[in-house]
C-alpha atoms as an extended CHARMM CRD file, in Angstrom:
* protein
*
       185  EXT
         1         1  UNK       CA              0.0000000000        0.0000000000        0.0000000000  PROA      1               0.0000000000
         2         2  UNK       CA              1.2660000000        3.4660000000       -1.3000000000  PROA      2               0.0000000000
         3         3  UNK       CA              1.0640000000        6.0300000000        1.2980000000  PROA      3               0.0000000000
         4         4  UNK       CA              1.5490000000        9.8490000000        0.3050000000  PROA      4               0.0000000000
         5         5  UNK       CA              1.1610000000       12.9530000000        2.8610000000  PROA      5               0.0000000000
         6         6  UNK       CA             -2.0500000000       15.2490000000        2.4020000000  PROA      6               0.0000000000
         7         7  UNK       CA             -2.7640000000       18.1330000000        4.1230000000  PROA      7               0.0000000000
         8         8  UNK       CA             -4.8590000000       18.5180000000        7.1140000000  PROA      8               0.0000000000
         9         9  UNK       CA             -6.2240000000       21.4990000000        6.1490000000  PROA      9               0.0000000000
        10        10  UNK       CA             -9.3370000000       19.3320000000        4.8870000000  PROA      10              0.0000000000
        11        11  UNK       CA            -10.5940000000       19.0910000000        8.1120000000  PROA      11              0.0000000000
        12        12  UNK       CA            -10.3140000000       22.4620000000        9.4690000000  PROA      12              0.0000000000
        13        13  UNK       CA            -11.7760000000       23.9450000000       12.1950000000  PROA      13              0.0000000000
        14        14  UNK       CA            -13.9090000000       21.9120000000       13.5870000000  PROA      14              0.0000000000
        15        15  UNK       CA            -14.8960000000       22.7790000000       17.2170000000  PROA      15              0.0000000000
        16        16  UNK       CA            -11.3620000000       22.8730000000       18.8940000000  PROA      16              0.0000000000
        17        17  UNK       CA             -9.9400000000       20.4190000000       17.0310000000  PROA      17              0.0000000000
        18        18  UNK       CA             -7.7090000000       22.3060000000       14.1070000000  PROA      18              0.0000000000
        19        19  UNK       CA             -4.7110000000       20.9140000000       12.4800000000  PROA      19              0.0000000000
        20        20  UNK       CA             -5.3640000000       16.9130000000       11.4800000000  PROA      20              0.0000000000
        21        21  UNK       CA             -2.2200000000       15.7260000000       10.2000000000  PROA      21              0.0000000000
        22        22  UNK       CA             -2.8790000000       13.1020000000        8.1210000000  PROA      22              0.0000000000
        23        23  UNK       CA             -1.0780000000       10.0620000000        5.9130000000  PROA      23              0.0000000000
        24        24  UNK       CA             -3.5670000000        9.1610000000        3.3620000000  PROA      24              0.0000000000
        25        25  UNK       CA             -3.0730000000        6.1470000000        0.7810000000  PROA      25              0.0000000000
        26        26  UNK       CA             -3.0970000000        7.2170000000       -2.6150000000  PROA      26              0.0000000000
        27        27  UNK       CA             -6.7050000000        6.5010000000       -4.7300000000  PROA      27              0.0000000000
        28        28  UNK       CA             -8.1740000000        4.9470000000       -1.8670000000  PROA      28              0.0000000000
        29        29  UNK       CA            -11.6770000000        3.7800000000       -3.5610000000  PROA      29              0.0000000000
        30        30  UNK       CA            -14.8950000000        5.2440000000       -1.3470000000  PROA      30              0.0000000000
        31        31  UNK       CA            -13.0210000000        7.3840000000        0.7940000000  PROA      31              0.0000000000
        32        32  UNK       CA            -13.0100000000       11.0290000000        1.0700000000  PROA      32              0.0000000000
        33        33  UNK       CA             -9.7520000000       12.3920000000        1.3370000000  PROA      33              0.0000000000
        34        34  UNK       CA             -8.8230000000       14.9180000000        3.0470000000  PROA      34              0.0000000000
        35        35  UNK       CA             -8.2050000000       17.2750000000        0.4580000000  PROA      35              0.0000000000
        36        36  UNK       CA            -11.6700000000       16.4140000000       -1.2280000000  PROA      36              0.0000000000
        37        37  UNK       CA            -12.8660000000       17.3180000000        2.6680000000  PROA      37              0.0000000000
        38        38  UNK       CA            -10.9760000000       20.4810000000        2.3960000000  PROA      38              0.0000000000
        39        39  UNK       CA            -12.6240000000       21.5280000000       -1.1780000000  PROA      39              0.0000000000
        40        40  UNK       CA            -16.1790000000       20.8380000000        0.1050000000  PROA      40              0.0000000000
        41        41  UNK       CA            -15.9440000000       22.2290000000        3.3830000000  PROA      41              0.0000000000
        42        42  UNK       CA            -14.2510000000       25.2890000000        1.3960000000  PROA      42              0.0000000000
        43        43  UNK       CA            -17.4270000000       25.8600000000       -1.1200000000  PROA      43              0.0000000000
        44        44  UNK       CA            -19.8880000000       25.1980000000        2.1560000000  PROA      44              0.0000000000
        45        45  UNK       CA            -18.2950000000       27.7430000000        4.0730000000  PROA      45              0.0000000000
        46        46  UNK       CA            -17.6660000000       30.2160000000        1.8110000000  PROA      46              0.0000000000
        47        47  UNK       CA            -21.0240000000       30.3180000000        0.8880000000  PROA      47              0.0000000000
        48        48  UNK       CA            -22.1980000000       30.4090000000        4.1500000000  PROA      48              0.0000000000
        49        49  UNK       CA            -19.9520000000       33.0510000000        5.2310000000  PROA      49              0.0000000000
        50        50  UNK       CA            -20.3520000000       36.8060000000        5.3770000000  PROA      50              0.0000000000
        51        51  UNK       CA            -19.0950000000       39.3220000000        3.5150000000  PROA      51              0.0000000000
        52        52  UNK       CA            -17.4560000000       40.8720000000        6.4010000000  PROA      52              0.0000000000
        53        53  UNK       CA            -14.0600000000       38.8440000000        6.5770000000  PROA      53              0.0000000000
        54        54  UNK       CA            -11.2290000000       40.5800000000        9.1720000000  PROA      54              0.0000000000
        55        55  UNK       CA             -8.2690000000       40.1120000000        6.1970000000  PROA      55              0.0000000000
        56        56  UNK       CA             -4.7500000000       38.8520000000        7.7150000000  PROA      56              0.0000000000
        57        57  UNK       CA             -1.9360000000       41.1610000000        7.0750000000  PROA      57              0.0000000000
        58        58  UNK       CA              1.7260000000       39.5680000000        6.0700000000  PROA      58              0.0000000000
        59        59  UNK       CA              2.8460000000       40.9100000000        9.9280000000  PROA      59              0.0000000000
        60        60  UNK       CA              0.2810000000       38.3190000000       11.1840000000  PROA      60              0.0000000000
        61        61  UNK       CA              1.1470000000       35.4780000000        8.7750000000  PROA      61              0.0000000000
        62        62  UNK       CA              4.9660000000       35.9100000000        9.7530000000  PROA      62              0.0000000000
        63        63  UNK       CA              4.4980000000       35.8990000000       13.3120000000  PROA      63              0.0000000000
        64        64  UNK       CA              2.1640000000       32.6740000000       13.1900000000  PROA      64              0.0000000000
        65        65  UNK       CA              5.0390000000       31.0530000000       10.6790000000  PROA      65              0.0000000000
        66        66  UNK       CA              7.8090000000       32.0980000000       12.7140000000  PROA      66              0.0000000000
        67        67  UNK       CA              6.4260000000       29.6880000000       15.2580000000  PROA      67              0.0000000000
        68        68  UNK       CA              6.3000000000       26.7940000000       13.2400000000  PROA      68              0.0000000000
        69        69  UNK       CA              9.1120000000       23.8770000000       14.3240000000  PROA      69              0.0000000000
        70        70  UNK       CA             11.9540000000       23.8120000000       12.0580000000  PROA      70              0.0000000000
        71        71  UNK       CA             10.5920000000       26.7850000000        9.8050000000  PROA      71              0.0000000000
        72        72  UNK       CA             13.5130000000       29.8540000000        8.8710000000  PROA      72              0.0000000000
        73        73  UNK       CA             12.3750000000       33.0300000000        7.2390000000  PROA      73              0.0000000000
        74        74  UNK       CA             14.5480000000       34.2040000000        4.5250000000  PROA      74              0.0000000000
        75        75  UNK       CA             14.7200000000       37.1830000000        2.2590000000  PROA      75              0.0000000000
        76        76  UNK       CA             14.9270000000       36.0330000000       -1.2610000000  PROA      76              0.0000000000
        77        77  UNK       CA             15.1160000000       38.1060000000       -4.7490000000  PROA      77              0.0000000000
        78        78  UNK       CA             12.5010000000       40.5680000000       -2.9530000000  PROA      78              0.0000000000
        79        79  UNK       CA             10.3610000000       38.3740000000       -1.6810000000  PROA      79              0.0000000000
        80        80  UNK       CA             10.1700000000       36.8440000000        2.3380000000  PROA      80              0.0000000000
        81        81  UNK       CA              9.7520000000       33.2960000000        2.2990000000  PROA      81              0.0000000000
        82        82  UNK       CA              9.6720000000       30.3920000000        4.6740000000  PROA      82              0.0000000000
        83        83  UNK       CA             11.4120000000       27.2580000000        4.3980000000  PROA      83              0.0000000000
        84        84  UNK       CA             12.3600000000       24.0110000000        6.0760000000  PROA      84              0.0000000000
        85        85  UNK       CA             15.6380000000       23.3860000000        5.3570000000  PROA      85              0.0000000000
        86        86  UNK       CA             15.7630000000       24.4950000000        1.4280000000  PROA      86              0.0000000000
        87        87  UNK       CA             12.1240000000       23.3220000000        0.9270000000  PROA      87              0.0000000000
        88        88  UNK       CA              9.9070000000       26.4290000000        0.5010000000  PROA      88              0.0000000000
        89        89  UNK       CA              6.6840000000       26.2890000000        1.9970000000  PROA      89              0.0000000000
        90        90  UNK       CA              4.9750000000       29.9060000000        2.3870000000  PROA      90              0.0000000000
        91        91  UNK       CA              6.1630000000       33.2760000000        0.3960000000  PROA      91              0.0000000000
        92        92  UNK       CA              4.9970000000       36.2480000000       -0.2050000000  PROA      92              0.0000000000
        93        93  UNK       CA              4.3210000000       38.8120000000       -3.3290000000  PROA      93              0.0000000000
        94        94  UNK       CA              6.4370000000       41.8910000000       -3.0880000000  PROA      94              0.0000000000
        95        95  UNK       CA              3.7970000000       44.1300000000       -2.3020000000  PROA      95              0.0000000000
        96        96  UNK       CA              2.3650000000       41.4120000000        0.7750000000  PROA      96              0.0000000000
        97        97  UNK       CA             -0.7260000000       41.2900000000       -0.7370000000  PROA      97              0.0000000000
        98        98  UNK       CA             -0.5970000000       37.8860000000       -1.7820000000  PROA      98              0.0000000000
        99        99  UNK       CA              0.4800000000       34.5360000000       -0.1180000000  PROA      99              0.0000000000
       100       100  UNK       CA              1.6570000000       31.3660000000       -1.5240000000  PROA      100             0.0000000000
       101       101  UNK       CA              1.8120000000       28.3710000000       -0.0130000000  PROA      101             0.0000000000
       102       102  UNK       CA              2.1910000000       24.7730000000       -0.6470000000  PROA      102             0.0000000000
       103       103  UNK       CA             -0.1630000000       22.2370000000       -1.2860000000  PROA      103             0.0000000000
       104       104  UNK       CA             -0.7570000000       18.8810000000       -3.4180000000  PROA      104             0.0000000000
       105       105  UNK       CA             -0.7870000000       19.5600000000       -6.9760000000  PROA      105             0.0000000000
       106       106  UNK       CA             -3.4050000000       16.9160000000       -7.7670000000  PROA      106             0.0000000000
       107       107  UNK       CA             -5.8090000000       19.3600000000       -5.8550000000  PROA      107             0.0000000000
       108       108  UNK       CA             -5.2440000000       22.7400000000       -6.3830000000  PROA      108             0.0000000000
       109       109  UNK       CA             -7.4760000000       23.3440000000       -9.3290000000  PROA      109             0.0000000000
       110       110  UNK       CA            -10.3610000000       22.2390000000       -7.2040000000  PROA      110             0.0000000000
       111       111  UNK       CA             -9.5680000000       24.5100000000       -4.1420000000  PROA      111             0.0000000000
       112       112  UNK       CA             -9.0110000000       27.2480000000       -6.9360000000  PROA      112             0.0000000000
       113       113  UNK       CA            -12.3860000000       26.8090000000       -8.7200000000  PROA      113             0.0000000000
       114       114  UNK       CA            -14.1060000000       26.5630000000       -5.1480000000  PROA      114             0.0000000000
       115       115  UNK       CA            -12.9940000000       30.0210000000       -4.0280000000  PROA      115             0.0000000000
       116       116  UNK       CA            -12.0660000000       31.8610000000       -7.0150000000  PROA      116             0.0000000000
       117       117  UNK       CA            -12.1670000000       35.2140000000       -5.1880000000  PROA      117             0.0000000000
       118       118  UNK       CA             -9.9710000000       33.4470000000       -2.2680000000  PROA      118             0.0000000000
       119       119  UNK       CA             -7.3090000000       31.1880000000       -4.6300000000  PROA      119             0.0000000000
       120       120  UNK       CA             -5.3860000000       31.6500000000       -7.8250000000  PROA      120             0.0000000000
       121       121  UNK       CA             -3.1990000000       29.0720000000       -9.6020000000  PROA      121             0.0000000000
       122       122  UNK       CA              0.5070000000       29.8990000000       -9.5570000000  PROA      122             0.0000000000
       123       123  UNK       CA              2.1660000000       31.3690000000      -12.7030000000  PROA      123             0.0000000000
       124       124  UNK       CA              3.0940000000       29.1260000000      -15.2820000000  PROA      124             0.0000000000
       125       125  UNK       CA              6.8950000000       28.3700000000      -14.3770000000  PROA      125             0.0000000000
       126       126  UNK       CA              5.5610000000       27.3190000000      -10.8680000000  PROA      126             0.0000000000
       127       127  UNK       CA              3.0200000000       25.0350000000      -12.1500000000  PROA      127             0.0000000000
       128       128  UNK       CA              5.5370000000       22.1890000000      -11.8710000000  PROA      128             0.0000000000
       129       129  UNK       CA              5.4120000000       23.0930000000       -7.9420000000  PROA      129             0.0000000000
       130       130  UNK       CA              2.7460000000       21.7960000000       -5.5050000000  PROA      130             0.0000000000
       131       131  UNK       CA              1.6720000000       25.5720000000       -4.7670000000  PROA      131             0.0000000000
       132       132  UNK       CA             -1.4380000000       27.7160000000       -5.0660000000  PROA      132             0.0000000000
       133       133  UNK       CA             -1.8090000000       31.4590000000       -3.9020000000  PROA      133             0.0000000000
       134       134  UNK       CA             -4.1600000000       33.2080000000       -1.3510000000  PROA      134             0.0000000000
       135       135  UNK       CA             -4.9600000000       37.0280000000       -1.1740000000  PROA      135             0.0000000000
       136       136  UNK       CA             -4.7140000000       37.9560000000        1.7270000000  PROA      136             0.0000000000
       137       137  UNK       CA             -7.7870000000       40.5360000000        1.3860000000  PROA      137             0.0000000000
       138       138  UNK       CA             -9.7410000000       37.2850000000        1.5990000000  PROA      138             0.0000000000
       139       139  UNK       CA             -8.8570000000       34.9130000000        3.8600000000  PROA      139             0.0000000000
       140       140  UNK       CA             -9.7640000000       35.3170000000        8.2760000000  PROA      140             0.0000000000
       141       141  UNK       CA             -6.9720000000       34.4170000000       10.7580000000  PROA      141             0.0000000000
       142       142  UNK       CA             -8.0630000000       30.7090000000       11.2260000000  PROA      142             0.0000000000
       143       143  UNK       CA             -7.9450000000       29.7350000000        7.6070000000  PROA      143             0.0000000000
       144       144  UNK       CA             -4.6780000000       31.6280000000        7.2820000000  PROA      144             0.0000000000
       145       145  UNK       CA             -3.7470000000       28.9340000000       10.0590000000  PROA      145             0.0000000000
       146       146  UNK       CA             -4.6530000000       26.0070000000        8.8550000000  PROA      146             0.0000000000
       147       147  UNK       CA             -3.4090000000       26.9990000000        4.9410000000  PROA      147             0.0000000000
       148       148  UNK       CA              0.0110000000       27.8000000000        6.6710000000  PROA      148             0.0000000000
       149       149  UNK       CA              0.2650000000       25.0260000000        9.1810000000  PROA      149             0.0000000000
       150       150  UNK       CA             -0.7180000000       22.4080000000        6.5500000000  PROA      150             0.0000000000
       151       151  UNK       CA              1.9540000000       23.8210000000        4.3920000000  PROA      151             0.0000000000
       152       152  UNK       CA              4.6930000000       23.4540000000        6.5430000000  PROA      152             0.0000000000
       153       153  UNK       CA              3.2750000000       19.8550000000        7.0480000000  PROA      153             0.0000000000
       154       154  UNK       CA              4.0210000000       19.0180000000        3.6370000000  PROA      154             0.0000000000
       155       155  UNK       CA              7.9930000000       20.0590000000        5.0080000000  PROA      155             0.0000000000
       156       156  UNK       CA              8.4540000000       18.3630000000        8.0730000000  PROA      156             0.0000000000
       157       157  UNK       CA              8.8580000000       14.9000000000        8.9490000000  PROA      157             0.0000000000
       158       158  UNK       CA              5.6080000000       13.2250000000        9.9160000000  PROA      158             0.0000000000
       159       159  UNK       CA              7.0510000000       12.9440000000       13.4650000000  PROA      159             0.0000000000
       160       160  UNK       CA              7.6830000000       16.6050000000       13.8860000000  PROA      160             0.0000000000
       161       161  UNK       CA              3.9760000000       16.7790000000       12.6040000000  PROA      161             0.0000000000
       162       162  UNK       CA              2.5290000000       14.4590000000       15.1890000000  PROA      162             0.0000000000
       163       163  UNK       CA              4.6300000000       16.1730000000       17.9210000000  PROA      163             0.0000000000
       164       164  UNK       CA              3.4110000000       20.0250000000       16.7270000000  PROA      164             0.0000000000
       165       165  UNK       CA             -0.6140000000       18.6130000000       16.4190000000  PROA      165             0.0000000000
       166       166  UNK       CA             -0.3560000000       16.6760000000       20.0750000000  PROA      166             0.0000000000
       167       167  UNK       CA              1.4420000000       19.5450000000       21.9000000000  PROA      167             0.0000000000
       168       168  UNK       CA             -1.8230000000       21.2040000000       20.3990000000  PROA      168             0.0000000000
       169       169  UNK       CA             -4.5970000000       19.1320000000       21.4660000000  PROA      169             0.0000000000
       170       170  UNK       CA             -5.2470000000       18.7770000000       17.3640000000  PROA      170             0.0000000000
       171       171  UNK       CA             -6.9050000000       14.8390000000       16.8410000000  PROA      171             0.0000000000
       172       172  UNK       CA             -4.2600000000       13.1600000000       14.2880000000  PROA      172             0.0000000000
       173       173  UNK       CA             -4.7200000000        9.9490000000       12.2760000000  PROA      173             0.0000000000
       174       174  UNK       CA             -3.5120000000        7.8820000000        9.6000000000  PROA      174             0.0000000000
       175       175  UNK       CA             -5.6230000000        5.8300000000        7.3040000000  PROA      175             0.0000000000
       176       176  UNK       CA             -3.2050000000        2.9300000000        7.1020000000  PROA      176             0.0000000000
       177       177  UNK       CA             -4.0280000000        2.7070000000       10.8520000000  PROA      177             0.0000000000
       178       178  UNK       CA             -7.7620000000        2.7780000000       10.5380000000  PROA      178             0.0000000000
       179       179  UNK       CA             -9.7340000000       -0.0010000000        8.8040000000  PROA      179             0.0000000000
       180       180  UNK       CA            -10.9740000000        1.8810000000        5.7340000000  PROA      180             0.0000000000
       181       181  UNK       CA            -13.8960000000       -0.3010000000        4.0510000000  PROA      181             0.0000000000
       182       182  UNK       CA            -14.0990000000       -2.3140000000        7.0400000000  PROA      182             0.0000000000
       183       183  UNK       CA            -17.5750000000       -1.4570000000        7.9300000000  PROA      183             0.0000000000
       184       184  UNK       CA            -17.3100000000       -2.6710000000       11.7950000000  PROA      184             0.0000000000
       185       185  UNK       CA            -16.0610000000       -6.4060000000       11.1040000000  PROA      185             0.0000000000
């Protein structure tokens, strides 16, 4: 069984429970992953949502990123970025206006078409990337949370992952350790 990491950002706020870092098999048949959960929970609540969202500035992204195990902020060819190691996970556009972060390529056009006032695809030379943009105009503090957390999920080693989310009182789990299909036998 292939396993591939996927972003927790697909189950995101729920209650208290925020970050759910997950290990998800690849084309799992009948199972929601938790990017799919991430794209429907994305068009629910944005529809739901009022107009009135409190916009995250670039000061409050770095300060929440800053935070993150492992992660260094760097200055590069006018823009600030943050990496693990030489693995870039969040940047910024020169003007701050505009964050990108990573996430799996195989869903990206989905979260894009979801929230097209919210997302944009990255420019063609970064297509090859896993990577998708955010204006910052659009998105509130907890969604800038989970985007930025899940990002530097895709960075870390799973155990720095499961260390960050139980220091946090996040619920974590792993579909190779649950019986998907099973149906209670």
């Amino acid at each position: 069984m292939r396993e591939c990491r996927v972003t927790g950002v697909a189950q995101r706020r729920l209650g208290s429970a925020s970050l759910v870092a997950v290990v998800a098999t690849a084309n799992t048949v009948g199972v929601r992953t938790p990017t799919e959960q991430l794209v429907a929970h994305s068009a629910r609540r944005s529809r739901a949502r009022i107009l009135s969202v409190v916009a995250v500035t670039m000061d409050e992204v770095r300060a929440f990123a800053s935070t993150l195990p492992r992660s260094n902020e760097a200055f590069v060819r006018g823009r600030m970025k943050f990496r693990v190691g030489r693995i870039v996970f969040l940047s910024f556009s020169k003007d701050g206006t505009v964050m990108g972060f990573g996430f799996p390529k195989e869903w990206r056009a989905a979260l894009v078409e979801s929230e097209l006032e919210k997302f944009s695809m990255p420019s063609e030379s970064d297509m090859r990337y896993s990577w998708v943009h955010a204006r910052l105009a659009a998105i509130d503090r907890d969604e800038m949370r989970d985007l930025v957390e899940n990002a530097w999920a895709l960075c870390v080693p799973m155990r720095v992952v499961d260390d960050y989310a139980g220091a946090r009182g996040y619920r974590t789990g792993r579909v190779s350790e649950q019986r998907v299909g099973s149906e209670g036998h």
